[in-house]
N, C-alpha and C positions, 0 to 999 in steps of 0.2 A: 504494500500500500504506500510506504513512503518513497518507496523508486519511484511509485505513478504519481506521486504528485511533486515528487522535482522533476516530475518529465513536463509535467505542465509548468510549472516556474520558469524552466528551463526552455519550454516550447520543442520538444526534442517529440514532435511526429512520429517518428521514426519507430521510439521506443514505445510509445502507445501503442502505435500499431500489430507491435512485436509483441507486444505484453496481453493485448484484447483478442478472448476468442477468437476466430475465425467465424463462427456460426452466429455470435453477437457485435460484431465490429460494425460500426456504421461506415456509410460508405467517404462523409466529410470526417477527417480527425480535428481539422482547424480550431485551435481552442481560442478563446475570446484575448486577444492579445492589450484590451483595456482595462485588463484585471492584471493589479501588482499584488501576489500571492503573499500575506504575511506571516502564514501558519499554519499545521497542522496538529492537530489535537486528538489520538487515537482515544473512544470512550470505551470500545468494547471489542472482542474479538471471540468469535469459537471457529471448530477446527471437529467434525467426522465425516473419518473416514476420504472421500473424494472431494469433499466441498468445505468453502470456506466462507465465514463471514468479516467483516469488517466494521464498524460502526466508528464513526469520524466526521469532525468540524473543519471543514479548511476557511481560514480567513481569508480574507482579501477587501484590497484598497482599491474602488471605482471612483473617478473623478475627485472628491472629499470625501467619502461615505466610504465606512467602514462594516463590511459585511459579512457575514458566513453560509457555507452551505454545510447542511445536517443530513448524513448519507448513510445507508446502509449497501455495503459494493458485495456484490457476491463473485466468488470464486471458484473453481475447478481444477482440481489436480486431473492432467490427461498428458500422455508421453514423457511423465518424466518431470516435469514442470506444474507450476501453476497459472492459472489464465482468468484474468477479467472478465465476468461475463455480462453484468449489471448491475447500476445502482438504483436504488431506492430511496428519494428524498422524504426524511423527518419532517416531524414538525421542528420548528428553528426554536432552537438554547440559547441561542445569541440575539440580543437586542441590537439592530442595528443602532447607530451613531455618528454624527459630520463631526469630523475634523475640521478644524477653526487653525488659521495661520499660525497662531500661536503657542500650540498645544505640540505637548513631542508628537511626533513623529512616528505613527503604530508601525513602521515597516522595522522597528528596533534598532535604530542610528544613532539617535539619541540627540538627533540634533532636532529642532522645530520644525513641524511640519512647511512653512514658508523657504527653509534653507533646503528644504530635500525631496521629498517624492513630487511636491508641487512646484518646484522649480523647474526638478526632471522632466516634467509634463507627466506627468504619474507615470513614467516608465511604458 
């Protein structure tokens, strides 16, 4: 689960693609490139037999809004490996919240938000 989501950080296609079923793989992988990813927060995991679950928060910085997605990813052990096959959105844990210029910085720099992500052009 955390490879897959520095692959989306990362925007690395490539390894989604390699990582997601074949029988659930959509045909666009393009992930949304006006999301600066600032966290991942595993809440729960089980594991029988061939399948896998995952249950996890990823944050993320859009424009000033700071928001999460609440996922349950499921998994399949097949050839060896294990593979993505879908998620399931939660109800949300997370309140979102706008970042104001002068507030640190949720991407964890430590510097104000005015000196960094919003300078950047959120990345």
């Amino acid at each position: 689960m955390r490879s897959r989501y520095s692959a989306y950080v990362l925007h690395e296609i490539d390894y989604l693609a390699q990582t997601w079923h074949p029988d659930y793989r959509p045909a666009d992988l393009e992930p949304d490139r006006s999301l600066t990813w600032l966290g991942l927060t595993v809440m729960d995991h089980a594991e029988q037999q061939d399948r896998a679950s995952v249950e996890f928060e990823a944050r993320y910085l859009v424009g000033d809004r700071v928001d999460a997605i609440h996922e349950s990813s499921s998994f399949l052990h097949e050839k060896g490996r294990w593979w993505y096959t879908r998620g399931k959105l939660l109800p949300p844990t997370f309140k979102p919240w706008k970042v104001s210029r002068n507030t640190v910085c949720p991407c964890g720099s430590g510097r104000k938000f005015k000196r960094c992500c919003a300078v950047q052009g959120m990345r």
